[in-house]
C-alpha positions in Angstrom: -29.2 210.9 -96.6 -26.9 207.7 -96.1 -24.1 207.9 -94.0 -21.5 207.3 -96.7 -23.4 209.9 -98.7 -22.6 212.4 -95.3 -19.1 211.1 -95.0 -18.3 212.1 -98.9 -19.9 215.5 -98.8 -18.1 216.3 -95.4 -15.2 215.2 -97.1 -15.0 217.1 -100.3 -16.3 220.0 -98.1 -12.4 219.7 -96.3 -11.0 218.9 -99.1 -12.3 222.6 -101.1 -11.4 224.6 -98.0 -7.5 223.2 -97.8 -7.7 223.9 -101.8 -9.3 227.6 -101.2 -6.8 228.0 -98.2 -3.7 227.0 -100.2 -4.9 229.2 -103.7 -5.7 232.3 -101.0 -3.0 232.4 -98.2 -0.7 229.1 -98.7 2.7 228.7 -100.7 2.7 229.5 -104.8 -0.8 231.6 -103.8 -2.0 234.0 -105.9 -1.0 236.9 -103.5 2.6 235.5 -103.7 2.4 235.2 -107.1 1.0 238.3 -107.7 4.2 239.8 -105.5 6.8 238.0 -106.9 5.7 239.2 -110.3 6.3 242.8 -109.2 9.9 241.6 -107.7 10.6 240.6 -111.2 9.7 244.1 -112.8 11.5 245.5 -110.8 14.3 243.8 -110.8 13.7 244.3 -115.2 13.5 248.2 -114.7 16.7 248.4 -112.4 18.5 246.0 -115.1 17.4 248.2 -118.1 18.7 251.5 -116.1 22.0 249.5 -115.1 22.4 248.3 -119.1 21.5 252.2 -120.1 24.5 253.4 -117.9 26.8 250.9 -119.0 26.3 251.9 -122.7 26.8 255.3 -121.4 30.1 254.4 -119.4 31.2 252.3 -122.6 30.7 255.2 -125.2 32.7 257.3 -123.0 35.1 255.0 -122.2 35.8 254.2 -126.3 35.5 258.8 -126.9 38.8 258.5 -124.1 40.9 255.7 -125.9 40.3 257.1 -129.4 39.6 260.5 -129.3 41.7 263.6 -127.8 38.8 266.0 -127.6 37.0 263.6 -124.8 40.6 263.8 -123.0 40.7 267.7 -123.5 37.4 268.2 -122.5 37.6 266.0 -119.4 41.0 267.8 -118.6 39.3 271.1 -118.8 36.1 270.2 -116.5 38.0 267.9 -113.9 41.1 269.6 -113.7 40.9 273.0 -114.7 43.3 273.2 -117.3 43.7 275.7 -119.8 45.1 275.8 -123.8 48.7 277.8 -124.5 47.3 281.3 -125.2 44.0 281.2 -124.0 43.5 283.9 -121.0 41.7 282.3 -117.4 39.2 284.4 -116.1 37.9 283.5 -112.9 34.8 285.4 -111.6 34.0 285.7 -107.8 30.8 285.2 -106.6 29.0 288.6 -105.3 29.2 288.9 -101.6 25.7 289.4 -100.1 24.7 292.1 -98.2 22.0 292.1 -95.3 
């Protein structure tokens, strides 16, 4: 075989293994790709959950401006309040005995 003949083989011989070493290990890879695709799922699922609570938040938030059972029922969970002529009954835990 020629020389030039060597030359072009040894040449496009490099020139596959800088290819194969950029789609393998190098920048825009197909691990990195591959990784940053996860990223973005992620970063999908956390936005879905954080779109799910702020309907949540927003429901609630509409039930306290236009509706006095939300208020009463908040009132009664948060700060223990009571109607006029209803009867509190407040029940101790049993103490344990050893």
């Amino acid at each position: 075989m020629p020389w030039p003949l060597r030359l072009l083989a040894l040449l496009l011989a490099a020139m596959l293994l800088v290819l194969q070493y950029r789609l393998w290990v190098g920048r825009g890879s197909l691990a990195e790709v591959a990784s940053l695709e996860r990223r973005i799922e992620q970063q999908r699922a956390r936005i879905a959950e954080m779109r799910e609570r702020n309907a949540l938040l927003q429901a609630e938030v509409e039930s306290l401006k236009h509706g006095l059972d939300a208020i009463e029922a908040r009132a009664r969970r948060d700060l223990g309040m009571i109607k006029e002529g209803e009867t509190f009954y407040q029940v101790a835990p049993a103490e344990e005995t050893q």
